[in-house]
mmCIF file of the N, C-alpha and C atoms, coordinates in Angstrom:
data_MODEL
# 
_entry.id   MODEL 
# 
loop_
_atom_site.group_PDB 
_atom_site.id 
_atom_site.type_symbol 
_atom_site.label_atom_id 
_atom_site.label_alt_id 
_atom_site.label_comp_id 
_atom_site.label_asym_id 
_atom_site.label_entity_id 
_atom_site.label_seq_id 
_atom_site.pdbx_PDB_ins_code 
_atom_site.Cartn_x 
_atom_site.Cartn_y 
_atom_site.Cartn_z 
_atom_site.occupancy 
_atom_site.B_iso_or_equiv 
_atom_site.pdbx_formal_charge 
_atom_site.auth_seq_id 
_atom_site.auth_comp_id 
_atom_site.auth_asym_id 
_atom_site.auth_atom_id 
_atom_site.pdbx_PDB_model_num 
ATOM 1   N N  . UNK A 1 1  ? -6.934  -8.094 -4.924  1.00 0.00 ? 1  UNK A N  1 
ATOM 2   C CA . UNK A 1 1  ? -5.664  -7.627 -5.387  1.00 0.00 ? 1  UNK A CA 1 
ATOM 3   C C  . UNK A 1 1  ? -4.801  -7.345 -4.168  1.00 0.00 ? 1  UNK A C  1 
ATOM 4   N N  . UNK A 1 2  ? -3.199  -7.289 -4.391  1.00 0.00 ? 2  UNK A N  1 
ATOM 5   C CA . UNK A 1 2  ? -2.453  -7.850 -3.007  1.00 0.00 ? 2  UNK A CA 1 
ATOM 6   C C  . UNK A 1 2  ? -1.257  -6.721 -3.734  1.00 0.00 ? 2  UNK A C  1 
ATOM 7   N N  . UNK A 1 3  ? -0.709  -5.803 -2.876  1.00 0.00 ? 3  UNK A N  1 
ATOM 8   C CA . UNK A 1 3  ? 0.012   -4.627 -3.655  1.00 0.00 ? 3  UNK A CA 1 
ATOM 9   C C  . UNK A 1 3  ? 1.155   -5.259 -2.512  1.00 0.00 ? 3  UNK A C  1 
ATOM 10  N N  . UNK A 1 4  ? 2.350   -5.390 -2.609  1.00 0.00 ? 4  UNK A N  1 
ATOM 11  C CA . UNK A 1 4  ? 3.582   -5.691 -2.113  1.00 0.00 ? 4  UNK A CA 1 
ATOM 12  C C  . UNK A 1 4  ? 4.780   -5.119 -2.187  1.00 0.00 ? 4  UNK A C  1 
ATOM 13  N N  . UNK A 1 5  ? 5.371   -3.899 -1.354  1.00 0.00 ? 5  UNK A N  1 
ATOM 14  C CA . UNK A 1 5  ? 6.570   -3.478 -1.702  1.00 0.00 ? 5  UNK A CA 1 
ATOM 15  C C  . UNK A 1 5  ? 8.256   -3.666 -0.978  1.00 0.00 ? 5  UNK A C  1 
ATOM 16  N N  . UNK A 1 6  ? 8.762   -3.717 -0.763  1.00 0.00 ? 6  UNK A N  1 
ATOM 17  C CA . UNK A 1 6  ? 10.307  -3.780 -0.320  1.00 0.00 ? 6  UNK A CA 1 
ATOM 18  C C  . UNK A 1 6  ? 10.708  -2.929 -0.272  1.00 0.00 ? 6  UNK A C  1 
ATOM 19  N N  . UNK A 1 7  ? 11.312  -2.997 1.057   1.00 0.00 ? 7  UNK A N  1 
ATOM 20  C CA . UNK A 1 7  ? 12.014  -1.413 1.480   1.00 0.00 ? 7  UNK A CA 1 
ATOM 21  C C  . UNK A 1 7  ? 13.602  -1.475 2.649   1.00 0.00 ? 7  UNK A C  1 
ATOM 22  N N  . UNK A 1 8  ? 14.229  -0.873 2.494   1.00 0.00 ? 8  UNK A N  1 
ATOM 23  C CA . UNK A 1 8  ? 14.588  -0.737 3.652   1.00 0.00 ? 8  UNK A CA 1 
ATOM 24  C C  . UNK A 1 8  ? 14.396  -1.340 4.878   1.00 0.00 ? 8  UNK A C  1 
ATOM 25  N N  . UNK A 1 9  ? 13.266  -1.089 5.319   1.00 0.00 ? 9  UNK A N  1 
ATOM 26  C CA . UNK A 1 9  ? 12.817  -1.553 6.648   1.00 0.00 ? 9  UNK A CA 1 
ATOM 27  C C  . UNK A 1 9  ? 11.044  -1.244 6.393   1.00 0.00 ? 9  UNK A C  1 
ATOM 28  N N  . UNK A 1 10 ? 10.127  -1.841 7.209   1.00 0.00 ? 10 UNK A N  1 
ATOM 29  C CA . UNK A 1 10 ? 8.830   -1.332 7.219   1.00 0.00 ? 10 UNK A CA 1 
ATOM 30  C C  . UNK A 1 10 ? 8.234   -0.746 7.045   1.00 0.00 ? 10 UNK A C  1 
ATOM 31  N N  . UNK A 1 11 ? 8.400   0.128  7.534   1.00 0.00 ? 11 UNK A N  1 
ATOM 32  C CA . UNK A 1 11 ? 8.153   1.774  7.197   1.00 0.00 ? 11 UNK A CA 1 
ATOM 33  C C  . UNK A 1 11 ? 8.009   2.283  6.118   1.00 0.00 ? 11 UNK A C  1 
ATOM 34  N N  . UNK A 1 12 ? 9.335   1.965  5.265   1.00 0.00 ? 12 UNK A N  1 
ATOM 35  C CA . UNK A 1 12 ? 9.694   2.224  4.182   1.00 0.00 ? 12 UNK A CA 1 
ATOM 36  C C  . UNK A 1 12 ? 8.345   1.478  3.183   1.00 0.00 ? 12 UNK A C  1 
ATOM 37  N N  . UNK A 1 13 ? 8.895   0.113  3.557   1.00 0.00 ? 13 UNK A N  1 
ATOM 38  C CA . UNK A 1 13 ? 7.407   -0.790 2.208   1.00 0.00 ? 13 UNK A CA 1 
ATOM 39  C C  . UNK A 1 13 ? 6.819   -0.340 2.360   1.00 0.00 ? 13 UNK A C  1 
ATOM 40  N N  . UNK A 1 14 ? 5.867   0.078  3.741   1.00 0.00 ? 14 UNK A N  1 
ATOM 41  C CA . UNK A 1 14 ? 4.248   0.150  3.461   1.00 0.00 ? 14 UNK A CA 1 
ATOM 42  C C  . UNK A 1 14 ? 4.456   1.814  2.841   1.00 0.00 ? 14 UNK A C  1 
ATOM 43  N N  . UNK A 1 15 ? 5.020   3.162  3.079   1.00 0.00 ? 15 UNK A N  1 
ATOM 44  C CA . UNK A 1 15 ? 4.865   3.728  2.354   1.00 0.00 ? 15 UNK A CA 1 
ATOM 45  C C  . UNK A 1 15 ? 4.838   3.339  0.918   1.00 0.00 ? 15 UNK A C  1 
ATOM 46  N N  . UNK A 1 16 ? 5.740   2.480  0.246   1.00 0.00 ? 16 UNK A N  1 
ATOM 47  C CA . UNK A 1 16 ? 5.883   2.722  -1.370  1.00 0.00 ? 16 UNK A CA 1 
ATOM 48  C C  . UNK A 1 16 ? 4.503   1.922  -1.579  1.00 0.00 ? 16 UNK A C  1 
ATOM 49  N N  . UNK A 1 17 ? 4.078   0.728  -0.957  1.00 0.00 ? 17 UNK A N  1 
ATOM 50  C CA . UNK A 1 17 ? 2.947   0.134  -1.256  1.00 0.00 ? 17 UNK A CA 1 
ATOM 51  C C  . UNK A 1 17 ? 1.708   1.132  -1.243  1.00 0.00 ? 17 UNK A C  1 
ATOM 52  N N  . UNK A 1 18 ? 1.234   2.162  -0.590  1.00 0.00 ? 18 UNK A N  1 
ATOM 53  C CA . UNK A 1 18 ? 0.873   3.240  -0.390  1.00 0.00 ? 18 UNK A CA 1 
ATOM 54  C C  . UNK A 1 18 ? 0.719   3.872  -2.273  1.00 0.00 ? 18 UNK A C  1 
ATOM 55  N N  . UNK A 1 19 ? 2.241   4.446  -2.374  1.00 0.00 ? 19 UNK A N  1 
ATOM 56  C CA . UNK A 1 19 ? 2.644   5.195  -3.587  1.00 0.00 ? 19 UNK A CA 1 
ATOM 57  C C  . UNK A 1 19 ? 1.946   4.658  -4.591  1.00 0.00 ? 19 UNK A C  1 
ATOM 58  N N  . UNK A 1 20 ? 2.199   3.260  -4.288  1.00 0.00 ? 20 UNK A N  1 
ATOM 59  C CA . UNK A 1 20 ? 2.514   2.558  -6.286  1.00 0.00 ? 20 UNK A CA 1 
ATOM 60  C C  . UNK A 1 20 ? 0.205   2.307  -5.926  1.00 0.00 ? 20 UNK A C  1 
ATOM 61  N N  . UNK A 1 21 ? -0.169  2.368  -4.941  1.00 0.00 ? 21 UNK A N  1 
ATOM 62  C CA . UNK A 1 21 ? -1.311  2.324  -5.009  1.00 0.00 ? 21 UNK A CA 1 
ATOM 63  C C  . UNK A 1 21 ? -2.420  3.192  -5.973  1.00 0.00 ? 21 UNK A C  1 
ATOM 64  N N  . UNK A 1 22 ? -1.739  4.551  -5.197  1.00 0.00 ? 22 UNK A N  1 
ATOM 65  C CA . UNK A 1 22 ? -2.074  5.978  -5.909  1.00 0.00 ? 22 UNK A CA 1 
ATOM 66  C C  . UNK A 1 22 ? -1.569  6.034  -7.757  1.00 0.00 ? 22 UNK A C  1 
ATOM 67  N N  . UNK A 1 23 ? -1.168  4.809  -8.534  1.00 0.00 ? 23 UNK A N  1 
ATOM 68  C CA . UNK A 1 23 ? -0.849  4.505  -9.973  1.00 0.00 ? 23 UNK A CA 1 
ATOM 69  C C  . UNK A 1 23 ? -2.324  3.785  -10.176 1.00 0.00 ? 23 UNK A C  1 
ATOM 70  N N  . UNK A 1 24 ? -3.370  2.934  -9.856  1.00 0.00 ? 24 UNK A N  1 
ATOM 71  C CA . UNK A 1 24 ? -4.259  2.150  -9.739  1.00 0.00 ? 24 UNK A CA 1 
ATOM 72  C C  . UNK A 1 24 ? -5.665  3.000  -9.646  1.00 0.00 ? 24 UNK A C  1 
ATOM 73  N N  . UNK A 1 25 ? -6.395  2.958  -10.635 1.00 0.00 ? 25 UNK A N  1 
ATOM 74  C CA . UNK A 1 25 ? -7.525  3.441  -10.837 1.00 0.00 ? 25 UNK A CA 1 
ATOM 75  C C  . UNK A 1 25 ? -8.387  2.613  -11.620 1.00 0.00 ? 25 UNK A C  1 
ATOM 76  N N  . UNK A 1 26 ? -9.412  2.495  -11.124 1.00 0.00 ? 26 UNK A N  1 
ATOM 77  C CA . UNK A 1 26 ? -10.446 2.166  -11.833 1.00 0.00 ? 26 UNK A CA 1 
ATOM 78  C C  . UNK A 1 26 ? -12.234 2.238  -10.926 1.00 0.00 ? 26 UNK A C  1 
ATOM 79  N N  . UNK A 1 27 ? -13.318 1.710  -11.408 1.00 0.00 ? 27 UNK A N  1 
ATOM 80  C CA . UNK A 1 27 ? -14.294 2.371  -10.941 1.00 0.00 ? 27 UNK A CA 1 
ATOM 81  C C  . UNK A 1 27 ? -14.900 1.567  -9.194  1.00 0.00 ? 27 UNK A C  1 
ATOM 82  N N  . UNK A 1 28 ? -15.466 1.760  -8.369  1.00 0.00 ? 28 UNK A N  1 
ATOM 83  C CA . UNK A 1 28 ? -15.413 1.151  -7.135  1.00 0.00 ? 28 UNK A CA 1 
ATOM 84  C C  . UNK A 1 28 ? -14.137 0.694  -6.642  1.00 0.00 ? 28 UNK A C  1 
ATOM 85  N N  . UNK A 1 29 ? -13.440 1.439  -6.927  1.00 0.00 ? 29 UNK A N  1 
ATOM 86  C CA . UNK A 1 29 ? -12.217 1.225  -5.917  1.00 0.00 ? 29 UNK A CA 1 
ATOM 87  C C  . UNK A 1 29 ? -12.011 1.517  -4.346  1.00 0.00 ? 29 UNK A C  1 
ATOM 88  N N  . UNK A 1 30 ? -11.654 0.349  -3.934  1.00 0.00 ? 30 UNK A N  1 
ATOM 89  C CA . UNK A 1 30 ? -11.922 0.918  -2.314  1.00 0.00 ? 30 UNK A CA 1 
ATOM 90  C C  . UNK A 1 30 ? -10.411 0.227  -2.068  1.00 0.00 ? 30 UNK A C  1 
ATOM 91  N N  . UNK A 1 31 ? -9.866  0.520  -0.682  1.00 0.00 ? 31 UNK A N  1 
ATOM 92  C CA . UNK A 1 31 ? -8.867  0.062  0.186   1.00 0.00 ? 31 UNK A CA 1 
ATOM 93  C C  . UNK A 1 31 ? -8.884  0.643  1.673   1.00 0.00 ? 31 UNK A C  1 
ATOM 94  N N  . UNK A 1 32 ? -8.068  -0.470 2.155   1.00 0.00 ? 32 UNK A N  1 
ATOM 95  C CA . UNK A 1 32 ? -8.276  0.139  3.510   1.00 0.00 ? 32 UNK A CA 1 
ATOM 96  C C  . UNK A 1 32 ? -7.093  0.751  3.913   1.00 0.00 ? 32 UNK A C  1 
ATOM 97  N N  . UNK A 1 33 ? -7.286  1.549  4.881   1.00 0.00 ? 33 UNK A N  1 
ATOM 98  C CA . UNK A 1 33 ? -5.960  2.491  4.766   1.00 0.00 ? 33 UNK A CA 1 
ATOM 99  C C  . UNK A 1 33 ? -5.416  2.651  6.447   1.00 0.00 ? 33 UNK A C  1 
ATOM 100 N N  . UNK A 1 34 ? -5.913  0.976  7.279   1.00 0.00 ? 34 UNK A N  1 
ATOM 101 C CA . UNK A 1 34 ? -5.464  0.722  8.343   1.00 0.00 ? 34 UNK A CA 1 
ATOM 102 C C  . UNK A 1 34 ? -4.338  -0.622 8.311   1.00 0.00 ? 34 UNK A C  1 
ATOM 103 N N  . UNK A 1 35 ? -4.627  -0.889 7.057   1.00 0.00 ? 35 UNK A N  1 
ATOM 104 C CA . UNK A 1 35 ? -3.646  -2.327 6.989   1.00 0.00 ? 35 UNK A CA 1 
ATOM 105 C C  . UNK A 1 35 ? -1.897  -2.038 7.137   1.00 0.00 ? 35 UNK A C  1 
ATOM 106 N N  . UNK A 1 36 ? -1.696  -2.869 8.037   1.00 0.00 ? 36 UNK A N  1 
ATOM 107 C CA . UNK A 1 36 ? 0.092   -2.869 8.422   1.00 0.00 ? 36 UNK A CA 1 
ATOM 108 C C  . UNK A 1 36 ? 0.755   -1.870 9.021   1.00 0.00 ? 36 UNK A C  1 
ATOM 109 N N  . UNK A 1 37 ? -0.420  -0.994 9.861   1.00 0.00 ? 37 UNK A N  1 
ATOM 110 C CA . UNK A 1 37 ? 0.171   0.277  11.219  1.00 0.00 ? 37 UNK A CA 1 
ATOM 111 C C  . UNK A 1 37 ? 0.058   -0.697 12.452  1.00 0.00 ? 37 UNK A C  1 
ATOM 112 N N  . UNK A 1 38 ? -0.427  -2.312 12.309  1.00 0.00 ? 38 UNK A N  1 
ATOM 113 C CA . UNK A 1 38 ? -0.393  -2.735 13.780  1.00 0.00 ? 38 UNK A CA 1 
ATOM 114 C C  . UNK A 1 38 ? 0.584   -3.225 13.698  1.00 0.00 ? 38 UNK A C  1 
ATOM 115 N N  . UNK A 1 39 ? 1.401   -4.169 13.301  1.00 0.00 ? 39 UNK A N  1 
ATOM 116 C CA . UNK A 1 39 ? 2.825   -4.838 13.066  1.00 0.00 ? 39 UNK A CA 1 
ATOM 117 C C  . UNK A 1 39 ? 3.733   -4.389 13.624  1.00 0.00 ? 39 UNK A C  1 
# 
């Protein structure tokens, strides 16, 4: 699964991609929570 948001500027997406993440539940859920701070 591939979560994609639009923002302002960078910063901005990867926070809301972040947000709309924390809507997404279900059981073995994992993510990584280093993706798109190197960019």
């Amino acid at each position: 699964m591939a979560i994609t948001s639009y923002g302002g500027n960078f910063k901005e997406a990867l926070q809301k991609s972040y947000q709309n993440m924390k809507n997404l539940h279900f059981d073995g859920m994992y993510y990584r929570k280093d993706i798109g701070f190197d960019l």
